[in-house]
C-alpha positions in Angstrom: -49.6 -7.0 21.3 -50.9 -4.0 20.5 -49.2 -0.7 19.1 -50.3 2.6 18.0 -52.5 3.1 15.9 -50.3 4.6 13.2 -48.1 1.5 13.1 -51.4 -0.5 13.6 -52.6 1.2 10.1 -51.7 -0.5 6.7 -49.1 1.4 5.1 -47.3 2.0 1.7 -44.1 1.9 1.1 -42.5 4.6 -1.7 -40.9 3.1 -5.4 -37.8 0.9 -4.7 -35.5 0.4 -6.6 -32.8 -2.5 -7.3 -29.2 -0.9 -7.8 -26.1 -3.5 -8.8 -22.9 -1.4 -8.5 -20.4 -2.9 -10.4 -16.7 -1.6 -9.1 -13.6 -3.5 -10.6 -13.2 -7.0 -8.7 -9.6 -8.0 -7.7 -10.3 -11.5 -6.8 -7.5 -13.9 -7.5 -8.1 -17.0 -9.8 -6.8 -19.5 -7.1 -5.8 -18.7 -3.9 -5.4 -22.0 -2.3 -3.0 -22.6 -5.3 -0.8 -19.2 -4.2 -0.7 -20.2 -0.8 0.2 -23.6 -1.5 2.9 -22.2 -3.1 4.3 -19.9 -0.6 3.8 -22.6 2.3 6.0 -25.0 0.7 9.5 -21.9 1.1 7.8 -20.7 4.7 7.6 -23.8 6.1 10.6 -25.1 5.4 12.2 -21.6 7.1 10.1 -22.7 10.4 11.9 -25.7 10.9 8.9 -27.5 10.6 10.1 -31.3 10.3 8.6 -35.0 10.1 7.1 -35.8 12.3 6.3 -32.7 14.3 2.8 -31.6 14.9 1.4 -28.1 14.1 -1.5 -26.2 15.6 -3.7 -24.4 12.9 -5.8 -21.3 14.8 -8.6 -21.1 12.6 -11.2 -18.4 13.8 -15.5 -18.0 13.6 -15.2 -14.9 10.4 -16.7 -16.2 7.3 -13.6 -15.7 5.2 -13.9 -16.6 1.5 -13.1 -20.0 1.1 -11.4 -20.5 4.4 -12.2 -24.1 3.8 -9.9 -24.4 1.2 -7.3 -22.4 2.4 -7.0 -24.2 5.5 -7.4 -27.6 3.9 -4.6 -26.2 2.1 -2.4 -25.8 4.5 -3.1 -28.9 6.3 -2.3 -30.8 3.1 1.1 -28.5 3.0 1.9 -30.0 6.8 0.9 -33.4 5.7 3.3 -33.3 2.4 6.6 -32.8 5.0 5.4 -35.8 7.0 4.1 -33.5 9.8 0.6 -33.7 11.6 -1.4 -30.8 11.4 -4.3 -30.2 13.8 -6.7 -27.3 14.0 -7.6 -25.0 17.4 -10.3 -22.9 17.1 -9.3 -19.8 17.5 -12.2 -17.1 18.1 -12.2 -15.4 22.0 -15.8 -16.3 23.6 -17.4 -17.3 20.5 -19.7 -20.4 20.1 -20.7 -19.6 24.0 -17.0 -19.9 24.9 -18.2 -23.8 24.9 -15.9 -26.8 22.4 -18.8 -28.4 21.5 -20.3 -24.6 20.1 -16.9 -23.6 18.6 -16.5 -26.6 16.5 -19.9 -26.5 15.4 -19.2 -22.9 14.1 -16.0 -24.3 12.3 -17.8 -27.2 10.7 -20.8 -24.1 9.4 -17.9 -22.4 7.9 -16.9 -26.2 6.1 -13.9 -26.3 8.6 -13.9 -29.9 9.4 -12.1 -33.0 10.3 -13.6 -34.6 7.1 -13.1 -32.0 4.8 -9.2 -30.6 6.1 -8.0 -34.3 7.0 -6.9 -32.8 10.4 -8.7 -33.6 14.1 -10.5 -30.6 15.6 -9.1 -30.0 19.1 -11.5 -27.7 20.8 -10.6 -27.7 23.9 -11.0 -24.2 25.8 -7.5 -24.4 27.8 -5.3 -21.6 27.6 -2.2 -21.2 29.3 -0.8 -17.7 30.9 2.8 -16.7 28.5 3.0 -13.3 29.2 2.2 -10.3 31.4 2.7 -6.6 29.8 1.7 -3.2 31.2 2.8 -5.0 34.2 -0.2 -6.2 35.4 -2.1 -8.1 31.6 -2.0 -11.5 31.6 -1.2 -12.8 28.4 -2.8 -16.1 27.6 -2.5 -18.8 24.5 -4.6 -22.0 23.5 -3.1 -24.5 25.8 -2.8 -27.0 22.7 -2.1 -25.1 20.4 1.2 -25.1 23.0 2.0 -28.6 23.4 2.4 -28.7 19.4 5.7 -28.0 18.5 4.7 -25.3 16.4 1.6 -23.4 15.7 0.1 -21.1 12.5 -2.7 -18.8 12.4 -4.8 -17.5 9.8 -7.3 -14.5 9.5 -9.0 -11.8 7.1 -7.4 -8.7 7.5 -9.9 -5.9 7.8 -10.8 -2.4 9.5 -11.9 -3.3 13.3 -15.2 -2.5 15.0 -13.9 -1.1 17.6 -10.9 1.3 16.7 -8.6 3.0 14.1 -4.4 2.4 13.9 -2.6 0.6 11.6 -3.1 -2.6 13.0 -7.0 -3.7 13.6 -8.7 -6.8 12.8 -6.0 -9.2 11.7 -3.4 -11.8 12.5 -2.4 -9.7 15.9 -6.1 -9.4 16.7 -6.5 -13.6 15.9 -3.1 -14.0 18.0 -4.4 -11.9 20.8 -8.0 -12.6 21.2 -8.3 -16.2 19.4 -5.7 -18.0 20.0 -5.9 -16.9 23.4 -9.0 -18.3 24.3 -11.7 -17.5 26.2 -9.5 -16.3 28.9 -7.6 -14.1 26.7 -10.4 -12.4 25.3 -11.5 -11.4 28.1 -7.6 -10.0 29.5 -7.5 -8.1 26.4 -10.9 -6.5 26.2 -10.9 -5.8 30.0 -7.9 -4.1 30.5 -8.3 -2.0 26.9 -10.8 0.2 28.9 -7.9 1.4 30.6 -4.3 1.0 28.2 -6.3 1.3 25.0 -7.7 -1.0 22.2 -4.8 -0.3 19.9 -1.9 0.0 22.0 -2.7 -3.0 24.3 -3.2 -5.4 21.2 0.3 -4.4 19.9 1.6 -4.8 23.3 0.2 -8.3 23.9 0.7 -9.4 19.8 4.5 -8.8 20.6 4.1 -10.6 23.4 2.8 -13.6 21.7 5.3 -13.5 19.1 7.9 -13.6 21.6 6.9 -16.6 23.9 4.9 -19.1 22.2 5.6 -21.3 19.4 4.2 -19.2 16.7 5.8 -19.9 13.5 3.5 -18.1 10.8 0.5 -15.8 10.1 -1.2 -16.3 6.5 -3.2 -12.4 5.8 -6.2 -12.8 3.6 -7.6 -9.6 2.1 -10.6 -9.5 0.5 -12.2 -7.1 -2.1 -15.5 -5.3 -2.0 -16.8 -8.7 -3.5 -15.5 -10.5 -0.5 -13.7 -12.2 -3.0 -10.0 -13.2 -2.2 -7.4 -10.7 -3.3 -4.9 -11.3 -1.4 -3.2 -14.1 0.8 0.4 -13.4 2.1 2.4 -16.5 4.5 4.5 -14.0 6.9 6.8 -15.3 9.2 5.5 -14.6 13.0 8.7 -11.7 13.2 7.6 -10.1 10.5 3.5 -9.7 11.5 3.8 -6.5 12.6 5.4 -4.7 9.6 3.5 -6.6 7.0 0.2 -6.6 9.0 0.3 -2.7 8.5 0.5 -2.9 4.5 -2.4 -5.4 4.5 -4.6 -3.5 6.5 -4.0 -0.6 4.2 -4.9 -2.7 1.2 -7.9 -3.8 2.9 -9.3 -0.6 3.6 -9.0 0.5 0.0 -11.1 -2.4 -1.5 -13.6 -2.5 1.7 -17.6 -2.7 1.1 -19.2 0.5 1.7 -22.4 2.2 1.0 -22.0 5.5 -1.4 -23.9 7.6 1.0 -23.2 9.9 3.6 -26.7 10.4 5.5 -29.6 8.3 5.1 -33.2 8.3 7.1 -33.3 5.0 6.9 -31.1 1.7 6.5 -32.4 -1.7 7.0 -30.2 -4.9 6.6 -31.4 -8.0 6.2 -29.3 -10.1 8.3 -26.5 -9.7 10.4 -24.3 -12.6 12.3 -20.8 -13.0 13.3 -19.1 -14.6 10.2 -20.4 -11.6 8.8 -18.7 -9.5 11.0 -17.5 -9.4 15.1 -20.4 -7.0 15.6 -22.8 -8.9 13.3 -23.2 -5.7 11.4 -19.9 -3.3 10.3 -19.9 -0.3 11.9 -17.5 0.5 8.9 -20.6 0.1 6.7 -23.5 1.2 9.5 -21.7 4.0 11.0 -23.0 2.6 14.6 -20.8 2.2 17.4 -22.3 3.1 21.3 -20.1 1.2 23.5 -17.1 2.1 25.9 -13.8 3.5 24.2 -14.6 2.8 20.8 -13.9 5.3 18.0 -16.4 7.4 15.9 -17.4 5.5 13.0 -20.5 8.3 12.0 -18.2 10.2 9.2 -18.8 7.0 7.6 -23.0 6.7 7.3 -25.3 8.5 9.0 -28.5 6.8 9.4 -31.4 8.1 11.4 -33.0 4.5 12.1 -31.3 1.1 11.7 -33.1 -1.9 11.2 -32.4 -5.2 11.4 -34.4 -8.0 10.2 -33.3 -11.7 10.7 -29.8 -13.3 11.8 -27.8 -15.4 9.5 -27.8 -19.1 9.6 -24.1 -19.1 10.5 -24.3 -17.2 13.4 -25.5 -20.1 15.5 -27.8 -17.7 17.2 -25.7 -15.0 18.2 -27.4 -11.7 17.7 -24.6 -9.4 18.7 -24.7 -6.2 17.3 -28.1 -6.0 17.3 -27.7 -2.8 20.0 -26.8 -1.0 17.5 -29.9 -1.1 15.8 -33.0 0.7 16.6 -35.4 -1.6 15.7 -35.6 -5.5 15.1 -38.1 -7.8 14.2 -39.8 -10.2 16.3 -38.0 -13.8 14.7 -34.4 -11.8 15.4 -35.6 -11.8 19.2 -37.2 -15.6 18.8 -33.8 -16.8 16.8 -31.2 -14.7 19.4 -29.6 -17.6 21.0 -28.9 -15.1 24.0 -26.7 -16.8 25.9 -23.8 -17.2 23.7 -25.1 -13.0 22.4 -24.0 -12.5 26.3 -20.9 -14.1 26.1 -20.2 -12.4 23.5 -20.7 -8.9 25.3 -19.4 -9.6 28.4 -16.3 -11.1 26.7 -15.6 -8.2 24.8 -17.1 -5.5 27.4 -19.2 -4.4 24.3 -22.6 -4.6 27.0 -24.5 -2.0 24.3 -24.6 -4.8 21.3 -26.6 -6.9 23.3 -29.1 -4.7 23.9 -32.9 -5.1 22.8 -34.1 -2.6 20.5 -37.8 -2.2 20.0 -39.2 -5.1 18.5 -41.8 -5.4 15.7 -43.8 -8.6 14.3 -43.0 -8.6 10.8 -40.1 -6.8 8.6 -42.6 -4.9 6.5 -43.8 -3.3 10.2 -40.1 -2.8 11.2 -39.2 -1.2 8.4 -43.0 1.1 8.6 -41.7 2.0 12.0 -38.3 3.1 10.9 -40.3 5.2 8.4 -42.6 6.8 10.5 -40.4 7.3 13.2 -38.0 10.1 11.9 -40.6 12.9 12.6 -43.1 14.4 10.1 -41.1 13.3 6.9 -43.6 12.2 3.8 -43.1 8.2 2.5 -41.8 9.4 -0.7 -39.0 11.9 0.5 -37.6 9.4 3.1 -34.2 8.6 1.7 -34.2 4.7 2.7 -31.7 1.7 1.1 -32.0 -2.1 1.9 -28.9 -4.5 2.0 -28.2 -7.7 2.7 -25.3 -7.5 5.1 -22.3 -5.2 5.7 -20.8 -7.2 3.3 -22.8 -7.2 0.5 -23.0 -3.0 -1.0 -22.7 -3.8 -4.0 -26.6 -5.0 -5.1 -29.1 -3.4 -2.5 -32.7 -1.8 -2.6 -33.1 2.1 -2.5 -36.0 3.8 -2.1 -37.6 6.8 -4.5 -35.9 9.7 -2.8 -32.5 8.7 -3.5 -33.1 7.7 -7.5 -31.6 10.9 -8.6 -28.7 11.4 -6.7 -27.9 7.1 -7.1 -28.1 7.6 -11.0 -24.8 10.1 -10.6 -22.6 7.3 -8.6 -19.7 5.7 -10.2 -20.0 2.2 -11.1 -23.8 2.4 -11.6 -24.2 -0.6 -13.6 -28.2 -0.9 -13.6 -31.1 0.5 -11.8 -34.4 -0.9 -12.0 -38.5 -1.1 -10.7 -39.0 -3.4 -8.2 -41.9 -5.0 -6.0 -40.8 -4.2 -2.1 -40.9 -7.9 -0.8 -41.3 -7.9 3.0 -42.7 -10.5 5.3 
């Protein structure tokens, strides 16, 4: 392949510089053990008797020990003399196949083995509703013939849109639980009714004709630590969901920059986030409908340099970015990235940016790329993923104004390491 000669040309890099924020963590000490404890009052106030079986929607997000939790409260089930089995619960994910949505479960430690509970991943869903008169309303078709089913999810800002209800237990309701089918009725029809106001429309809606006994919230802090688990009672989702949210956005990871030439992440992947990168972090969002998210980070060029392991090949998000490198392309398992986009009518995150061989010539052509800017004056940082701003690379044109940021806990020299 060749290129021009100015990316062809070796090139060096300004001083970067490693920066560890250190913001106070609110992770509690044992959140299995607080869950445990509220499951014992909540499911005795959902009827849940012996011998009974209970669905447990468990969706694709990389939530902090979600292996725990939901070994937790598959244990909690098992204690009343109930059988607990768990649906995945994540929309088109995994290629909208079984076979590709339990192997995302068992990468998040989600497994029959580890839980004591049979995986039924079945893609079934079965129609329970219609709203706006005209949306189908649709719900995992086993999750149904239990005799009563739980869901649990992070709560966290959405990708696509602002309100007081975004990426949650109404989203996993909506979206997961409702299969394939149902993540496509939601995401379809939003072009026209509206992310926000369809979801609460269709959450009600799931609330009131399934056999939905509880929601259990998990917030996390900008460690991604848990800081909060709540068991809600499905009635009471949509004025608790609210408060959570709020909490959520208060302790959620974010870069302490406004506008930045250059920001390269390292991987991104869909237990990461639903658009493999956090447009709550990035400040990218392109496709139909969805809100402004550039008050958060401006950023002239986005880079993006592998996927995660966990993402089974699903590049989503990458759209968003304006360059990749050439393993992101070789690793994009495309057809479950396409499922993905056509599912959720996000066609832009799919997209192919330009593609480079190696990071260190992605990230040269991010840096030569922003017009007739000198190496040493391109304000430039490097992170891990959106959910990681806490320890990331920086190059020598923001030194000055990082050394004024709250939190600062060290700054120091570093080697740039790039492939």
């Amino acid at each position: 392949m060749r290129y021009p000669a100015y990316i062809e040309k070796d090139f060096s890099f300004p001083q970067f510089y490693r920066v560890r924020l250190n913001p106070p963590s609110r992770a509690m000490p044992d959140p299995a053990g607080v869950l445990e404890k509220e499951l014992v009052q909540a499911l005795d106030q959902a009827g849940i008797t012996p011998g009974q079986t209970v669905a447990v929607g468990v969706g694709s997000r990389g939530i902090n020990q979600i292996s725990s939790l939901v070994s937790t409260i598959c244990q909690c089930i098992r204690e009343r003399s109930a059988v607990p089995f768990i649906v995945p619960a994540m929309g088109s994910h995994g290629s909208a196949t079984p076979q590709g949505q339990a192997m995302m479960l068992a990468k998040l430690g989600v497994t029959p083995d580890i839980c004591n509970a049979a995986i039924k991943p079945e893609m079934d869903a079965v129609q329970v509703a219609t709203v706006c008169n005209e949306v189908p309303v649709f719900f995992s078709g086993q999750a149904l013939a239990a005799d009563h089913s739980i869901c649990i999810n992070r709560i966290k800002p959405h990708t696509k849109f602002k309100g007081d209800v975004e990426s949650g237990l109404y989203k996993m309701m909506v979206v997961g639980m409702g299969k394939h089918q149902g993540a496509l009725a939601y995401h379809n029809n939003a072009l026209k009714y509206g992310f926000y106001n369809l979801l609460l429309n269709m959450g009600d809606a799931v609330v009131k004709n399934t056999n939905l006994r509880l929601g259990i919230g998990v917030v996390e802090d900008r460690y991604d630590q848990v800081m909060d688990v709540q068991v809600i009672a499905a009635d009471k989702i949509r004025e608790t969901e609210p408060l959570l949210l709020k909490t959520a956005k208060e302790n959620f990871p974010s870069l302490p920059y406004d506008e930045l030439d250059v920001l390269a992440i390292r991987q991104i992947g869909k237990e990461i986030s639903g658009s493999g990168m956090d447009p709550n972090v990035t400040g990218r969002t392109f496709d139909l409908m969805e809100d402004d998210f550039s008050g958060v980070l401006n950023a002239k060029r986005v880079v993006v340099l592998d996927l995660s392991a966990k993402t089974c090949g699903n590049a989503i998000g990458l759209g968003n970015a304006d360059i990749i490198t050439e393993k992101v392309f070789a690793d994009m398992d495309y057809e479950a990235t396409l499922m993905n986009a056509l599912t959720s009518m996000s066609l832009r995150k799919a997209f192919t940016p330009v593609r480079l061989p190696t990071s260190r010539k992605a990230l040269q052509a991010a840096f030569q790329t922003i017009g007739p800017v000198a190496p040493d004056d391109v304000t430039a940082v490097i992170i891990q993923d959106t959910m990681h701003t806490t320890d990331f690379l920086i190059s020598q044109a923001l030194l000055e104004k990082t050394k004024q940021l709250p939190w600062v806990e060290s700054i120091e020299k570093i080697d740039l390491v790039l492939d």
